[in-house]
C-alpha positions in Angstrom: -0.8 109.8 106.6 -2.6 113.0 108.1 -3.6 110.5 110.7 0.1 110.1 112.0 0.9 113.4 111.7 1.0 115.3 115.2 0.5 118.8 116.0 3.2 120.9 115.3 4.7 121.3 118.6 8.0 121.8 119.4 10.2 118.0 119.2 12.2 116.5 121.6 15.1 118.9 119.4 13.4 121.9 120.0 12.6 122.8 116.8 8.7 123.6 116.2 9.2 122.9 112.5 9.7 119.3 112.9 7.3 116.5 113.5 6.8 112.8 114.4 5.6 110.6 112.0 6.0 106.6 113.1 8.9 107.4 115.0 10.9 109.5 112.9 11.4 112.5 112.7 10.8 114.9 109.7 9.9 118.5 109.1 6.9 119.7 109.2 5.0 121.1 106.3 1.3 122.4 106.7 -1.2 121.4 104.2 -1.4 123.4 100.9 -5.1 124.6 102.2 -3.7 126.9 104.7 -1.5 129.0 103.0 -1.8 130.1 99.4 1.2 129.6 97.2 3.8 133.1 96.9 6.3 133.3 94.1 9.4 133.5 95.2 11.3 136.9 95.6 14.0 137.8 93.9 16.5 139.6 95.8 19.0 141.8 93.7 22.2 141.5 94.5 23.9 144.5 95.0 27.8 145.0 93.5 30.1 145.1 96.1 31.4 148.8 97.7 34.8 149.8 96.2 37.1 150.9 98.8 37.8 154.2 97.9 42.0 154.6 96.7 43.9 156.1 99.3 45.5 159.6 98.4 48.6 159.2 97.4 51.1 161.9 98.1 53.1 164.0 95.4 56.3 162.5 96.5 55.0 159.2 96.0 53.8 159.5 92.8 56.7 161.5 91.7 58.6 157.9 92.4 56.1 155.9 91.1 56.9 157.6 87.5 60.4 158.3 87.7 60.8 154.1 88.7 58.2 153.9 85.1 60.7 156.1 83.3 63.8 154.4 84.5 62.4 150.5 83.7 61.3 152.0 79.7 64.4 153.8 79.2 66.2 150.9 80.2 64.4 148.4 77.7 64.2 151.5 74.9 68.2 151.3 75.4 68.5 147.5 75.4 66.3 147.4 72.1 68.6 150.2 70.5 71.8 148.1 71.4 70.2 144.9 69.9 69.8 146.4 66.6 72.8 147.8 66.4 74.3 144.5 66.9 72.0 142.7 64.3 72.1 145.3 61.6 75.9 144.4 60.4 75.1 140.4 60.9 72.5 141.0 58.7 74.3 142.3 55.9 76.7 140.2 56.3 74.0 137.1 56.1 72.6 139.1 52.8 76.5 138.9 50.9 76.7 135.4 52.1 73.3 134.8 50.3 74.5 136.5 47.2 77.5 134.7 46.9 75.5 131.4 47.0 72.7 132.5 44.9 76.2 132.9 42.4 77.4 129.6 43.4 74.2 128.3 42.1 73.6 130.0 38.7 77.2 128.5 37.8 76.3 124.8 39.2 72.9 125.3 37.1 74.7 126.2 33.9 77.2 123.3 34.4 74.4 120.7 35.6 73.1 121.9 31.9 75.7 121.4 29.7 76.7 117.7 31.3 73.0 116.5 30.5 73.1 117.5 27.3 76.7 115.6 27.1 74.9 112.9 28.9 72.2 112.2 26.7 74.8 112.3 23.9 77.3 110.2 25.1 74.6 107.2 25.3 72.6 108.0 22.0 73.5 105.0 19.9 73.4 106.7 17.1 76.1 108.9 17.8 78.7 106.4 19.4 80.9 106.3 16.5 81.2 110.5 16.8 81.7 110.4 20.1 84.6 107.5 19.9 85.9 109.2 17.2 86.4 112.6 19.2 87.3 110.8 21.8 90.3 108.1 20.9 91.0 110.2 17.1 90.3 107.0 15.7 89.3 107.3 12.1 87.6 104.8 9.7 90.1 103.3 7.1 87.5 104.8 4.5 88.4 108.2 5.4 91.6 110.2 4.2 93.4 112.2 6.1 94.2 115.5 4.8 97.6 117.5 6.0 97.9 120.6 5.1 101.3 122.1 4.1 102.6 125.9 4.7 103.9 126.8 1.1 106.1 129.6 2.5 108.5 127.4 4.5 111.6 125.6 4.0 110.8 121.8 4.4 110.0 119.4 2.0 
């Protein structure tokens, strides 16, 4: 390969760093021999300039902190206003809570009272009771007893 490799002259581009090998072109490199091998460099970047501010004037930063003012009293009076209006629904939410949490207790004690009528009402062993109570129907081996007021005129 050294064989091919020409002179490093300049090409038919101009550039002296390229040479012609077979017909192509390529870019040159000289043998390792020549030059000894450098690390590379590092090169610190450096951090960018900052503009320097420009000076603003008193009248212009007298606006700039009235307009601050202004935009927070604005929102410090909007956020005022909105709790003023929620305060009284919110009470009014906390009776209407109440009065169902009421509701409820009731319901419970009711809900209560009919299982315990429920489980009754279909005990076998208490259907005759609870026919009895219900119709007044009594067993022909039971007397019934009427009870008379000795003080008053009949009979």
């Amino acid at each position: 390969m050294k064989a091919i490799l020409k002179a490093a002259k300049p090409s038919r581009f101009g550039h002296p760093n390229t040479s012609v090998i077979a017909g192509m072109y390529t870019p040159y490199s000289p043998p390792e021999t020549a030059r000894p091998r450098r690390r590379p460099v590092r090169v610190r970047r450096q951090a960018p300039r900052r503009r320097p501010r420009p000076e603003q004037t008193e009248k212009g930063l007298l606006i700039e902190i009235s307009a601050k003012l202004l935009v927070n009293g604005v929102l410090a009076c909007a956020a005022v206003t909105s709790l003023m209006r929620i305060v009284p629904y919110t009470q009014a939410q906390r009776q209407e809570l109440q009065k169902v949490e009421a509701a409820v207790a009731v319901a419970e004690v009711e809900t209560s009272k009919l299982r315990s009528d429920f489980s009754r009402y279909f005990d076998p062993r208490q259907a005759g009771n609870v026919m009895q109570e219900q119709s007044g129907w009594e067993s022909p081996s039971q007397r019934q007893i009427v009870w008379i007021d000795p003080t008053s005129p009949s009979n």
